[in-house]
PDB file of N, CA, C and O in Angstrom:
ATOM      1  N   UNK A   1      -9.922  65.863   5.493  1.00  0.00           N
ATOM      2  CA  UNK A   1      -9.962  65.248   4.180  1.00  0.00           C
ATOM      3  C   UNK A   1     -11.401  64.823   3.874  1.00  0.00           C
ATOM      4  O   UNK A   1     -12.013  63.962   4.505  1.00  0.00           O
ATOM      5  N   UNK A   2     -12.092  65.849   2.353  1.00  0.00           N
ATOM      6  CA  UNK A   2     -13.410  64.787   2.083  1.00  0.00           C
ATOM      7  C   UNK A   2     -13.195  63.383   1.847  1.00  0.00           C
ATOM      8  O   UNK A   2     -12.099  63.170   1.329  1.00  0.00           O
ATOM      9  N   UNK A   3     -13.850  62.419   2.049  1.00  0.00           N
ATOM     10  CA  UNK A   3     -14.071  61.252   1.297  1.00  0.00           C
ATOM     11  C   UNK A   3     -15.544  61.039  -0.017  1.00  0.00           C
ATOM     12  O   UNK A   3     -16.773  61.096   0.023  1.00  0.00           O
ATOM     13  N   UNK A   4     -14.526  60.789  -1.021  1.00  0.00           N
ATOM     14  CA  UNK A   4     -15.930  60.646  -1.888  1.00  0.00           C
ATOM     15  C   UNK A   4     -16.453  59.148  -1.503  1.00  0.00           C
ATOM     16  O   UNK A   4     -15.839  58.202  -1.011  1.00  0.00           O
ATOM     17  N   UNK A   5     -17.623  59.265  -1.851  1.00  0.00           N
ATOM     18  CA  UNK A   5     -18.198  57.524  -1.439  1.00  0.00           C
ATOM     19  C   UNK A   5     -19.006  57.588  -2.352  1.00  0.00           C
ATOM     20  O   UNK A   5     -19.606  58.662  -2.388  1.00  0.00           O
ATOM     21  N   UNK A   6     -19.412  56.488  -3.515  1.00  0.00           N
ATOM     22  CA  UNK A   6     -19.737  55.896  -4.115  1.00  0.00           C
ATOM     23  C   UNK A   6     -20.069  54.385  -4.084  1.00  0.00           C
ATOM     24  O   UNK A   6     -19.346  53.474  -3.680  1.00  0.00           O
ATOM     25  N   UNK A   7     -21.708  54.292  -4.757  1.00  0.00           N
ATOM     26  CA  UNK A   7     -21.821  52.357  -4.589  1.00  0.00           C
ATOM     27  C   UNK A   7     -22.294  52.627  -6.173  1.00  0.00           C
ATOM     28  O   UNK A   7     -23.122  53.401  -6.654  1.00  0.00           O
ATOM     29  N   UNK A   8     -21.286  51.519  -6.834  1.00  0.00           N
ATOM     30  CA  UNK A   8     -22.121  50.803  -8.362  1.00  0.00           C
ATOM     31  C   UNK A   8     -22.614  49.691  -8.458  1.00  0.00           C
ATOM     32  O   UNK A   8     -21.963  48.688  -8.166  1.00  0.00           O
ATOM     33  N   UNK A   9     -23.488  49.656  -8.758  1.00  0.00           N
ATOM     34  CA  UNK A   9     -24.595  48.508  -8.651  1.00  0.00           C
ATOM     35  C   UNK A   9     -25.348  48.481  -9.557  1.00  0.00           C
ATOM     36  O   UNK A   9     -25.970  49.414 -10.065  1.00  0.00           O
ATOM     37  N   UNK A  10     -25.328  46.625 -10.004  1.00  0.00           N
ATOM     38  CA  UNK A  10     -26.364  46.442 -11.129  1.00  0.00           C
ATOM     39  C   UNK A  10     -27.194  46.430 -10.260  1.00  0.00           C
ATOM     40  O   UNK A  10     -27.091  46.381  -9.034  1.00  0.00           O
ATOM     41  N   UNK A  11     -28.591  46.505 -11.361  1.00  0.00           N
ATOM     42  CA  UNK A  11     -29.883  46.326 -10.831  1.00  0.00           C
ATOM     43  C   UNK A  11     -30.518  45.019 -10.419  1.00  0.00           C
ATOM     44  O   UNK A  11     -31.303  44.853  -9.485  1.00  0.00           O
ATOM     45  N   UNK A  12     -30.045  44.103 -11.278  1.00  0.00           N
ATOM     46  CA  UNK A  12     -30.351  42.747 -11.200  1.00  0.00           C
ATOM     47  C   UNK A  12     -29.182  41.508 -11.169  1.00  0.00           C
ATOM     48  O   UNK A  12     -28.505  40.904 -12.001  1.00  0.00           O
ATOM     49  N   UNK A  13     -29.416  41.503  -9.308  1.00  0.00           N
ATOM     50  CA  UNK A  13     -28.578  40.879  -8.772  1.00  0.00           C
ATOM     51  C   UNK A  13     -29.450  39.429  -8.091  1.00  0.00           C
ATOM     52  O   UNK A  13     -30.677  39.341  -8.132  1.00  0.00           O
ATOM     53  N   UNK A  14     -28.613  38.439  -7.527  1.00  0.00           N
ATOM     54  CA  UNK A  14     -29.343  37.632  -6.934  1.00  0.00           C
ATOM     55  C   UNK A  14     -29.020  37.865  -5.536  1.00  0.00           C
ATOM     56  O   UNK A  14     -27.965  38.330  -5.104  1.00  0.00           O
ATOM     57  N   UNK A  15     -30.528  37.316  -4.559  1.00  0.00           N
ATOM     58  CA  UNK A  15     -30.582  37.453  -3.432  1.00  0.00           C
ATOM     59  C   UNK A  15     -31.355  38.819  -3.072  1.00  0.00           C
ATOM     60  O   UNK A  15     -32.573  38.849  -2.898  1.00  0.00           O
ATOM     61  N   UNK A  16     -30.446  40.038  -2.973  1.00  0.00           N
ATOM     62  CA  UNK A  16     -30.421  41.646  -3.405  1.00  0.00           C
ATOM     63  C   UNK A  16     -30.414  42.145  -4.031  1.00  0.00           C
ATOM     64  O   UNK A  16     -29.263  42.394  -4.390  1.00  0.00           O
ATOM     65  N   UNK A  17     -31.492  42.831  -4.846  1.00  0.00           N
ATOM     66  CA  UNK A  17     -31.623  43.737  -6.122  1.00  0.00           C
ATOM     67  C   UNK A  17     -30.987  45.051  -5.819  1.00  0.00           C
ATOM     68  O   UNK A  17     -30.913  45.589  -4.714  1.00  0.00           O
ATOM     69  N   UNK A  18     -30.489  45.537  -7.087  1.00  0.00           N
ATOM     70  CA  UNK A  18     -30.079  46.792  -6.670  1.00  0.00           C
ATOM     71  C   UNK A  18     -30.984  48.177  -5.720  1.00  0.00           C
ATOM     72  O   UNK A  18     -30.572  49.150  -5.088  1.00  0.00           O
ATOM     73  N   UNK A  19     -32.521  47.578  -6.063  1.00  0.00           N
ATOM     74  CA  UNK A  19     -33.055  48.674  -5.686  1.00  0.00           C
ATOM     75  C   UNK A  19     -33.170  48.199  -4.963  1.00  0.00           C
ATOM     76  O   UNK A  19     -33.818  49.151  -4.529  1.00  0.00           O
ATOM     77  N   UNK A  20     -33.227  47.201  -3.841  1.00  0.00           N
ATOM     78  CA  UNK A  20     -33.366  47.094  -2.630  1.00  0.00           C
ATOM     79  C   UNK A  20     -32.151  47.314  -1.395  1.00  0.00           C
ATOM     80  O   UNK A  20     -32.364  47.353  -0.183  1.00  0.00           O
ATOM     81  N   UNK A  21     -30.789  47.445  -2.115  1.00  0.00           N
ATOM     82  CA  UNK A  21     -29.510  47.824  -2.053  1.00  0.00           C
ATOM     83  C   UNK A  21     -30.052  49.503  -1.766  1.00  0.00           C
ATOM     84  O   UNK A  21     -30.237  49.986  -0.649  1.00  0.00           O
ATOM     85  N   UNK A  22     -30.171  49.954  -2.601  1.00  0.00           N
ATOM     86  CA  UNK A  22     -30.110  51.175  -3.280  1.00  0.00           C
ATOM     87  C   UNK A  22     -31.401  52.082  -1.905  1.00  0.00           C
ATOM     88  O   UNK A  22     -31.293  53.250  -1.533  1.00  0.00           O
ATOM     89  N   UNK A  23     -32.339  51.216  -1.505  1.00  0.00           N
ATOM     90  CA  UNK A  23     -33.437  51.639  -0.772  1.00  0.00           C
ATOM     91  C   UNK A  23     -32.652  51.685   0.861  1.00  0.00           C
ATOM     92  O   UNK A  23     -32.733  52.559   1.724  1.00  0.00           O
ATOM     93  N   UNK A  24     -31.901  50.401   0.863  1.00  0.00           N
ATOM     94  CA  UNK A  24     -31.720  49.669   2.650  1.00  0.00           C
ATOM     95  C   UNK A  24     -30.166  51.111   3.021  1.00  0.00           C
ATOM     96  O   UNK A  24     -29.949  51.768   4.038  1.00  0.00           O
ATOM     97  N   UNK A  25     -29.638  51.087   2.059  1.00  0.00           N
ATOM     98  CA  UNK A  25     -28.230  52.247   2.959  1.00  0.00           C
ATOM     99  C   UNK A  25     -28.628  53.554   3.335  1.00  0.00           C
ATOM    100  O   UNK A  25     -28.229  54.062   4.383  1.00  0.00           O
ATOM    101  N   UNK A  26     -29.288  54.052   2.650  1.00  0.00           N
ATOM    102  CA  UNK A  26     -29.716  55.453   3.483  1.00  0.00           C
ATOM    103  C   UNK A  26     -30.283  54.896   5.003  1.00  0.00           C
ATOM    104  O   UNK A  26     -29.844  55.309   6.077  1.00  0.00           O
ATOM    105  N   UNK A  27     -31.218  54.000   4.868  1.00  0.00           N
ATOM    106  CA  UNK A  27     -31.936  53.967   5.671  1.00  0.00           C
ATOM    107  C   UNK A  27     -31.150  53.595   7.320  1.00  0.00           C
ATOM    108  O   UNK A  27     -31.593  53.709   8.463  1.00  0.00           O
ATOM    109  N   UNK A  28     -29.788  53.107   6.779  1.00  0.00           N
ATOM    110  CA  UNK A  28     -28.672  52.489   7.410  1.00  0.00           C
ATOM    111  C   UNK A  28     -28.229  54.010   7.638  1.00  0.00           C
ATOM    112  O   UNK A  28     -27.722  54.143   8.752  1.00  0.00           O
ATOM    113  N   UNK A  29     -28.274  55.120   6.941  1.00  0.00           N
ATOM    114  CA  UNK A  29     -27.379  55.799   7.444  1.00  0.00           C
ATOM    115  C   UNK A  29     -26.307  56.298   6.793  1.00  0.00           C
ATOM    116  O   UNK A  29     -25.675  57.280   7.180  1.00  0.00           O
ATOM    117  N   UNK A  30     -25.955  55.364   5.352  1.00  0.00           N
ATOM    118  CA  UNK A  30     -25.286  55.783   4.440  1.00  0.00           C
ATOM    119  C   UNK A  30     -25.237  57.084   3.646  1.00  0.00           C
ATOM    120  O   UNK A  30     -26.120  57.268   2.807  1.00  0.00           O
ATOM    121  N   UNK A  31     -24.553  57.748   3.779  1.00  0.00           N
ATOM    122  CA  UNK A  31     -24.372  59.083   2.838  1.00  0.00           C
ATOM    123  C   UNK A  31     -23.368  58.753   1.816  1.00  0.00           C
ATOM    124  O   UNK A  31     -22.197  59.092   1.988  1.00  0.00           O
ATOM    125  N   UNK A  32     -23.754  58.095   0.730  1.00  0.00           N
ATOM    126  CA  UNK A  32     -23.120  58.104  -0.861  1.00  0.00           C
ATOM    127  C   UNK A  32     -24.281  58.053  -1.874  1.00  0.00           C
ATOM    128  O   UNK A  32     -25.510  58.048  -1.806  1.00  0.00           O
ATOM    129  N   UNK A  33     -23.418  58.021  -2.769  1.00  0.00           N
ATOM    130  CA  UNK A  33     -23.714  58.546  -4.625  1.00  0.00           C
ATOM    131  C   UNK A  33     -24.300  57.457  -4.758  1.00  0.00           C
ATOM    132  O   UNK A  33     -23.963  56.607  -3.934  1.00  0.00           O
ATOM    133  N   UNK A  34     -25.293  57.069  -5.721  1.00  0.00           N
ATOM    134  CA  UNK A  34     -25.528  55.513  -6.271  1.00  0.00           C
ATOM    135  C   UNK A  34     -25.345  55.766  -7.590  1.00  0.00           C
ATOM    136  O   UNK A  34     -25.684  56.930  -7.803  1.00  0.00           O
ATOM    137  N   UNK A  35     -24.894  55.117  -8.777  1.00  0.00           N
ATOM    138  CA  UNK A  35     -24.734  54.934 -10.034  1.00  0.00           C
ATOM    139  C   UNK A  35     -24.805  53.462 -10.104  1.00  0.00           C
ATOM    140  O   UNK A  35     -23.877  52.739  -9.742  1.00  0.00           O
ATOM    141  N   UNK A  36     -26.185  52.936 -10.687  1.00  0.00           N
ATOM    142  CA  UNK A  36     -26.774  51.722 -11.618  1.00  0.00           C
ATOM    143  C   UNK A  36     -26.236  51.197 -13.005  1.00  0.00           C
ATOM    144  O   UNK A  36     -26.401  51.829 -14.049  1.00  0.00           O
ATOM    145  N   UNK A  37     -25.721  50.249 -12.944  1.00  0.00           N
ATOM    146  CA  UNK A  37     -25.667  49.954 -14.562  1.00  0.00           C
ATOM    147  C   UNK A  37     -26.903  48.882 -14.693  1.00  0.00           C
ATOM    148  O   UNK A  37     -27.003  48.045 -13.796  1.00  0.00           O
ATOM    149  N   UNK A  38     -27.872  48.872 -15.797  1.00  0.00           N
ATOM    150  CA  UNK A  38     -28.633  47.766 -16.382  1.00  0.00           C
ATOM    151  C   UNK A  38     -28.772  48.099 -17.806  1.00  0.00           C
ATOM    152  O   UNK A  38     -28.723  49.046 -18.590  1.00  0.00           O
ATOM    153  N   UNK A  39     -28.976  46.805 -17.734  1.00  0.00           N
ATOM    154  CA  UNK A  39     -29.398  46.331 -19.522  1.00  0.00           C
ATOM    155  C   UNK A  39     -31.048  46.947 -19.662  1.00  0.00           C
ATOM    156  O   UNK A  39     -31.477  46.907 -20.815  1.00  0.00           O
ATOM    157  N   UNK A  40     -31.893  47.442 -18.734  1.00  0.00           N
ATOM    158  CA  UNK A  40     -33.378  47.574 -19.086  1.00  0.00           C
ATOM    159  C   UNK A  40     -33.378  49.318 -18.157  1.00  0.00           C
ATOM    160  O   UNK A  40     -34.020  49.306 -17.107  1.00  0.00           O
ATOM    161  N   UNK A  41     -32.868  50.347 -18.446  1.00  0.00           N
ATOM    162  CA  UNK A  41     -32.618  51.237 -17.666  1.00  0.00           C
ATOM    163  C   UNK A  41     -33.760  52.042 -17.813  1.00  0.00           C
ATOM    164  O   UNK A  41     -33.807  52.679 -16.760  1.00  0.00           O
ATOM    165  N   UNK A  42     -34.779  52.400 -18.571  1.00  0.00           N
ATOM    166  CA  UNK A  42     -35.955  52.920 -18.107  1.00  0.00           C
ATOM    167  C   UNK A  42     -37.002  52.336 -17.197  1.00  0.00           C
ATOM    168  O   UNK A  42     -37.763  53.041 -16.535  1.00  0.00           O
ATOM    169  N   UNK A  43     -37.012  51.010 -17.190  1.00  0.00           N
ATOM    170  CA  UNK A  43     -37.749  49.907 -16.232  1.00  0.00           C
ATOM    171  C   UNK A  43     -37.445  49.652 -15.137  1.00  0.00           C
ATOM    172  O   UNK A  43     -38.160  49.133 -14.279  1.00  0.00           O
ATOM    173  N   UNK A  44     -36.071  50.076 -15.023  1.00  0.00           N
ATOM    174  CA  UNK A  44     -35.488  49.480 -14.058  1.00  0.00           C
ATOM    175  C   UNK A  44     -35.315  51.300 -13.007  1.00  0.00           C
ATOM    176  O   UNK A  44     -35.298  51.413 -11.782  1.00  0.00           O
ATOM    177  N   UNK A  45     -35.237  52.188 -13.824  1.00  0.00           N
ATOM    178  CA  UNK A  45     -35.229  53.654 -13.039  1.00  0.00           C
ATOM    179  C   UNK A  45     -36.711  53.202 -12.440  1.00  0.00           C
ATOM    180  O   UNK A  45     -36.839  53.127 -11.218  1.00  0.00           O
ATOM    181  N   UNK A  46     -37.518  52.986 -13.073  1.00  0.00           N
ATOM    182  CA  UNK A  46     -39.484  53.373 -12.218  1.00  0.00           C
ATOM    183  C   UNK A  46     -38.753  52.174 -11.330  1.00  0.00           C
ATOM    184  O   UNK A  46     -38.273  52.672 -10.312  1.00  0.00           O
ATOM    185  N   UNK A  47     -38.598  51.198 -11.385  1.00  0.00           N
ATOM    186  CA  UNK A  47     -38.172  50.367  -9.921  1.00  0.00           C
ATOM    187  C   UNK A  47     -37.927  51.117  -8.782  1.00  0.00           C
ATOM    188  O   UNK A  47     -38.610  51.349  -7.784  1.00  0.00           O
ATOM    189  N   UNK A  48     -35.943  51.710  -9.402  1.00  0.00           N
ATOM    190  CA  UNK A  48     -35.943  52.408  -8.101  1.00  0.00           C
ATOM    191  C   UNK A  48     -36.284  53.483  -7.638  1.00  0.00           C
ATOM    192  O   UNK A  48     -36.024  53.870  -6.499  1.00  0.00           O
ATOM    193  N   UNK A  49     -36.901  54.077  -8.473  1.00  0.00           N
ATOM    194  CA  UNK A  49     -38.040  55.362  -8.174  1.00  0.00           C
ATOM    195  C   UNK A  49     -38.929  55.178  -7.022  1.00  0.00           C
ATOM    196  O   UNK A  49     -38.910  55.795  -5.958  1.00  0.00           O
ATOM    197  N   UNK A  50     -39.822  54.103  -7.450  1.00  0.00           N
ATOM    198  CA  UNK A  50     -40.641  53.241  -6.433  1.00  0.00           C
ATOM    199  C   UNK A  50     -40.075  52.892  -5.012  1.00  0.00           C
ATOM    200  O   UNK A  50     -40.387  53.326  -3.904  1.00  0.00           O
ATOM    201  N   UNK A  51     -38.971  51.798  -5.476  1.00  0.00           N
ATOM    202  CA  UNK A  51     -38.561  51.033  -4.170  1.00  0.00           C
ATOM    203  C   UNK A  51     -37.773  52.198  -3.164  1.00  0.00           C
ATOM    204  O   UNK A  51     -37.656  52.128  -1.941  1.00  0.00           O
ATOM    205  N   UNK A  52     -37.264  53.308  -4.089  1.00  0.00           N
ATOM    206  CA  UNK A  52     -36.617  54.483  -2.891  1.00  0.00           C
ATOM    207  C   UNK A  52     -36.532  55.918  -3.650  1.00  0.00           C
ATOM    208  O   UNK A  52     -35.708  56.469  -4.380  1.00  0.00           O
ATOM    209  N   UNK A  53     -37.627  56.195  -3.184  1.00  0.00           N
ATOM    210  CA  UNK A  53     -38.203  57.252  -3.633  1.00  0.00           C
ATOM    211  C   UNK A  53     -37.175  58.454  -2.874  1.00  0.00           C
ATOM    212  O   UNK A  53     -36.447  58.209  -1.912  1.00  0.00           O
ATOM    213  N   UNK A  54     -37.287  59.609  -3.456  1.00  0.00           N
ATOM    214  CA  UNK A  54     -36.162  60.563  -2.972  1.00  0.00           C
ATOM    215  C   UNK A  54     -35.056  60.187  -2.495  1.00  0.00           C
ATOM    216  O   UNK A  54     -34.606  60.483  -1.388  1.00  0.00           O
ATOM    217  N   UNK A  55     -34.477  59.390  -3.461  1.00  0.00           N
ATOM    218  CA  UNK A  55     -32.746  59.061  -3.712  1.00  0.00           C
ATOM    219  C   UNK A  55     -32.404  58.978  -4.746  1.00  0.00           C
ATOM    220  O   UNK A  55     -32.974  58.278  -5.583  1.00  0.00           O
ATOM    221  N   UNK A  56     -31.518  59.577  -4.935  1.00  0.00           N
ATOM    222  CA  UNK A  56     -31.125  60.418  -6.695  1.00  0.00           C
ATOM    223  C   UNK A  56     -30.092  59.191  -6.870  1.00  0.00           C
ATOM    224  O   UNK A  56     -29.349  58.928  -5.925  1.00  0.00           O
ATOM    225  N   UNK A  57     -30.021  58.308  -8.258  1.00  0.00           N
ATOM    226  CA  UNK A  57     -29.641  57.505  -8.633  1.00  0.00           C
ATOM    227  C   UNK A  57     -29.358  57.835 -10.070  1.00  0.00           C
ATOM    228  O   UNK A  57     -30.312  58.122 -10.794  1.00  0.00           O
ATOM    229  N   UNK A  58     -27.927  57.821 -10.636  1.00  0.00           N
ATOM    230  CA  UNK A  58     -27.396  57.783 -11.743  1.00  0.00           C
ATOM    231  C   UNK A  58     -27.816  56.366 -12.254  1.00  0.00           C
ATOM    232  O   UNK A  58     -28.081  55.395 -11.545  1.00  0.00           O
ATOM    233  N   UNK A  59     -27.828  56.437 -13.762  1.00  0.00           N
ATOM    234  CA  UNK A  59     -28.084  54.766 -14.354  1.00  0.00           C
ATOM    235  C   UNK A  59     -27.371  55.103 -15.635  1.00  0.00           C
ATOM    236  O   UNK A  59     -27.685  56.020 -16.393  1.00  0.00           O
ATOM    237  N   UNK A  60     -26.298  54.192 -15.804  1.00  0.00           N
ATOM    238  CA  UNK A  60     -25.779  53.749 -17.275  1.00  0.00           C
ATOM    239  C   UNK A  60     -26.120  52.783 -17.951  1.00  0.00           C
ATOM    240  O   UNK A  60     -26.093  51.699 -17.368  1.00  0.00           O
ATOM    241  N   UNK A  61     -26.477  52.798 -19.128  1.00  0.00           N
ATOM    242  CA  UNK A  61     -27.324  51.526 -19.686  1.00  0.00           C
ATOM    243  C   UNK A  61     -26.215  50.452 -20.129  1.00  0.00           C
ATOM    244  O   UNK A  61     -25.194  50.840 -20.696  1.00  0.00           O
ATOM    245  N   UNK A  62     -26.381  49.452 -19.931  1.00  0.00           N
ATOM    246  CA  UNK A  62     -25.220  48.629 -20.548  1.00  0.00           C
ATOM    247  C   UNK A  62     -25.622  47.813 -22.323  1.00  0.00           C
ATOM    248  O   UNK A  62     -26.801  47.616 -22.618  1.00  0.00           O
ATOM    249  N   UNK A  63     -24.575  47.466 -23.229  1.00  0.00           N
ATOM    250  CA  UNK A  63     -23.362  47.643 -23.078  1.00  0.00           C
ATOM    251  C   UNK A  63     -23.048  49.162 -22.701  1.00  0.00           C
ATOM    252  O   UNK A  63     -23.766  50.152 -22.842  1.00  0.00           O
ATOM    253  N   UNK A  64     -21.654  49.040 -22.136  1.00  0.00           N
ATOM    254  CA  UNK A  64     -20.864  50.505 -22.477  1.00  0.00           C
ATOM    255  C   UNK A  64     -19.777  50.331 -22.444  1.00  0.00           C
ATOM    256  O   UNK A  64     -19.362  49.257 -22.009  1.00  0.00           O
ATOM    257  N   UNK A  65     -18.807  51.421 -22.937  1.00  0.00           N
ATOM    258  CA  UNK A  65     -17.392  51.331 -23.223  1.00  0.00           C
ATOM    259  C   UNK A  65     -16.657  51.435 -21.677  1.00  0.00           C
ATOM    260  O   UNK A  65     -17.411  51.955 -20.855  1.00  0.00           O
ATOM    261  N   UNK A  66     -15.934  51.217 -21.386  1.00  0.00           N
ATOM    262  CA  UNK A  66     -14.931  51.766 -20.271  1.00  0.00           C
ATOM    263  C   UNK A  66     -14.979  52.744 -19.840  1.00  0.00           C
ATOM    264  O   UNK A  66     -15.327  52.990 -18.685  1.00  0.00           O
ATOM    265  N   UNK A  67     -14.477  53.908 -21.071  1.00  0.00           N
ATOM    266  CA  UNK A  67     -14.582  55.210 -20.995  1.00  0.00           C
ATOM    267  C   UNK A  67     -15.686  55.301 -20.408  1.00  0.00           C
ATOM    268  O   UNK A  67     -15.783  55.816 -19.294  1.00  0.00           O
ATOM    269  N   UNK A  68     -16.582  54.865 -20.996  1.00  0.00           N
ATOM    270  CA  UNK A  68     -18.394  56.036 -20.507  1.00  0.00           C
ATOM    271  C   UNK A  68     -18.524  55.835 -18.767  1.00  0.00           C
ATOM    272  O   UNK A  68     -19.030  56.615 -17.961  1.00  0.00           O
ATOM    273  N   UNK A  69     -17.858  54.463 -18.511  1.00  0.00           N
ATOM    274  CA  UNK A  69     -18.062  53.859 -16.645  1.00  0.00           C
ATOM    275  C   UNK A  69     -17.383  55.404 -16.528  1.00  0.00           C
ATOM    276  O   UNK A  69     -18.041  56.442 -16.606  1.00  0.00           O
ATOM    277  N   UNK A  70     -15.732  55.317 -16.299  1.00  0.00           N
ATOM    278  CA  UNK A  70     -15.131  56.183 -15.941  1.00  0.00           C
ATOM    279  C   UNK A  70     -15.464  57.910 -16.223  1.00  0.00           C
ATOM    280  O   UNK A  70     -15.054  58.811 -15.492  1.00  0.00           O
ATOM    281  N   UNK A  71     -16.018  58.032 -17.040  1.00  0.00           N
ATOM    282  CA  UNK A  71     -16.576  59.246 -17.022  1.00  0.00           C
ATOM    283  C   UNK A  71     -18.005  60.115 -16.322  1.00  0.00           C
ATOM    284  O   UNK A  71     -18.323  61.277 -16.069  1.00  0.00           O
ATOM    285  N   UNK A  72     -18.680  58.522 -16.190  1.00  0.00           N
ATOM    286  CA  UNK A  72     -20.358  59.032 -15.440  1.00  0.00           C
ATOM    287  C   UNK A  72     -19.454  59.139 -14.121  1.00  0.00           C
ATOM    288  O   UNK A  72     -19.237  60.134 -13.428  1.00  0.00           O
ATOM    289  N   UNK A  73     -18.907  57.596 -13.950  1.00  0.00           N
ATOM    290  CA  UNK A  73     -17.813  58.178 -12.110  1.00  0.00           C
ATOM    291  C   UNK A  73     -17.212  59.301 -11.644  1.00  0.00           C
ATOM    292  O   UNK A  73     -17.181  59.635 -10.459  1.00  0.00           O
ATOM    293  N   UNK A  74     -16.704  59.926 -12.608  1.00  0.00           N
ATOM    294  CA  UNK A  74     -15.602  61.212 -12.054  1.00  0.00           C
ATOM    295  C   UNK A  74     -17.110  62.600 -12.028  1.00  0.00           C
ATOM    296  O   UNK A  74     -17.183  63.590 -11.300  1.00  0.00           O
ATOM    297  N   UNK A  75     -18.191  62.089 -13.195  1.00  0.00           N
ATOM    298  CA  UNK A  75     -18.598  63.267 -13.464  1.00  0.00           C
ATOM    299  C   UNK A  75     -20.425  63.113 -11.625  1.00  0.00           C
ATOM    300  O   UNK A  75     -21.311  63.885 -11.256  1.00  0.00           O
ATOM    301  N   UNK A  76     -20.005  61.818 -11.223  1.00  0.00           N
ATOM    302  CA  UNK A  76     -21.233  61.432 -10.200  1.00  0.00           C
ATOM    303  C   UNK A  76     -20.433  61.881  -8.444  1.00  0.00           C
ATOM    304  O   UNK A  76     -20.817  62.294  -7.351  1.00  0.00           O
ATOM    305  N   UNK A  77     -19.008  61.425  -9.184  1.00  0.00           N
ATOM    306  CA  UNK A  77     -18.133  61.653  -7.585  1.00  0.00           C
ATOM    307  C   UNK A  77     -18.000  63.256  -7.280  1.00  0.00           C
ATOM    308  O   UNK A  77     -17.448  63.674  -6.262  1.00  0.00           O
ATOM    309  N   UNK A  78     -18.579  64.117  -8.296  1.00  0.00           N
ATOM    310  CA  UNK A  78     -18.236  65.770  -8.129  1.00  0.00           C
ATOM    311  C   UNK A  78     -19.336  65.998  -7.684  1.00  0.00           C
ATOM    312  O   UNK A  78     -19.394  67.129  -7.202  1.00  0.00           O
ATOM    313  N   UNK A  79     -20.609  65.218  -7.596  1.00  0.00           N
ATOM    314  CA  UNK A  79     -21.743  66.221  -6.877  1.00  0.00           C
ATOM    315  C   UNK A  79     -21.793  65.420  -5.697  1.00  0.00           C
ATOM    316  O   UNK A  79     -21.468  64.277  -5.376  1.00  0.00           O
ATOM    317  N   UNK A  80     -22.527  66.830  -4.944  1.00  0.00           N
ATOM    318  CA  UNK A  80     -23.101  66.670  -3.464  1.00  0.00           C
ATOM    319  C   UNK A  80     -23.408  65.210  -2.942  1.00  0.00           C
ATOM    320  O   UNK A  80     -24.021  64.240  -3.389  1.00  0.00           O
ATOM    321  N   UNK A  81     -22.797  65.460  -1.946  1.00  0.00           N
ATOM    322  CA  UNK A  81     -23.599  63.624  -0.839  1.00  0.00           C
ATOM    323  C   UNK A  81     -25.020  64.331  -0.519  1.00  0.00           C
ATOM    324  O   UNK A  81     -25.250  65.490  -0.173  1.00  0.00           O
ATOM    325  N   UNK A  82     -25.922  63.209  -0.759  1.00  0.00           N
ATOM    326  CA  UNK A  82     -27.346  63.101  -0.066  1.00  0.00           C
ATOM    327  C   UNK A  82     -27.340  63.876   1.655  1.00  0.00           C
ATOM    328  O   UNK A  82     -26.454  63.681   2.488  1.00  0.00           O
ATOM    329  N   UNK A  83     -28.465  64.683   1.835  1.00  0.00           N
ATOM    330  CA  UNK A  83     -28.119  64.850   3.274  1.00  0.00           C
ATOM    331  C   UNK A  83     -28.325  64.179   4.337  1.00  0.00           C
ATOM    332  O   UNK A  83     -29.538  64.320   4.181  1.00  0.00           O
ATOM    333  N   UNK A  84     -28.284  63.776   4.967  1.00  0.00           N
ATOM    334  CA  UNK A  84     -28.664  62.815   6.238  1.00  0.00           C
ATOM    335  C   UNK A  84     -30.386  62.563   6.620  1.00  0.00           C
ATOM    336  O   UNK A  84     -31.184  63.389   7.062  1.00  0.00           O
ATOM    337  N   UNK A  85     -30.540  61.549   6.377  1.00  0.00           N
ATOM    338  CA  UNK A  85     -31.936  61.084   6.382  1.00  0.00           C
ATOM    339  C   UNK A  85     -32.324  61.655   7.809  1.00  0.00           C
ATOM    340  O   UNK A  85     -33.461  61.491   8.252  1.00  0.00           O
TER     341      UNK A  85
END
């Protein structure tokens, strides 16, 4: 059985930012999808561009409808897992 694995994560969290989230699981070893929601999503992509460079990160800008979550999800859970660091 595949398992899809997925993490959604705002960008601006306390304590842990998303991109520092988004940087620390590969490095752990994690093989999943990342999809971002923020309110500042071009500012916040050069973040995690920066903070984790060659890790492909979906970003939905917020507001958004329901629908649009559930649709970037089904359409982020169909591609490839990252390969093993």
């Amino acid at each position: 059985m595949v398992q899809s694995q997925l993490v959604l994560t705002d960008i601006v969290m306390p304590v842990m930012d998303g991109a520092a989230l988004i940087r620390s699981l590969p490095k752990m070893g994690a093989q999943v999808r990342f999809l971002a929601v923020s309110g500042l999503v071009e500012r916040e992509e050069v973040m995690v561009a920066t903070a984790a460079p060659g890790v492909h990160v979906e970003f939905l800008a917020k507001p958004f409808a329901p629908e649009k979550l559930l649709t970037l999800v089904r359409e982020v859970l169909q591609k490839r897992l990252p390969a093993s660091p």
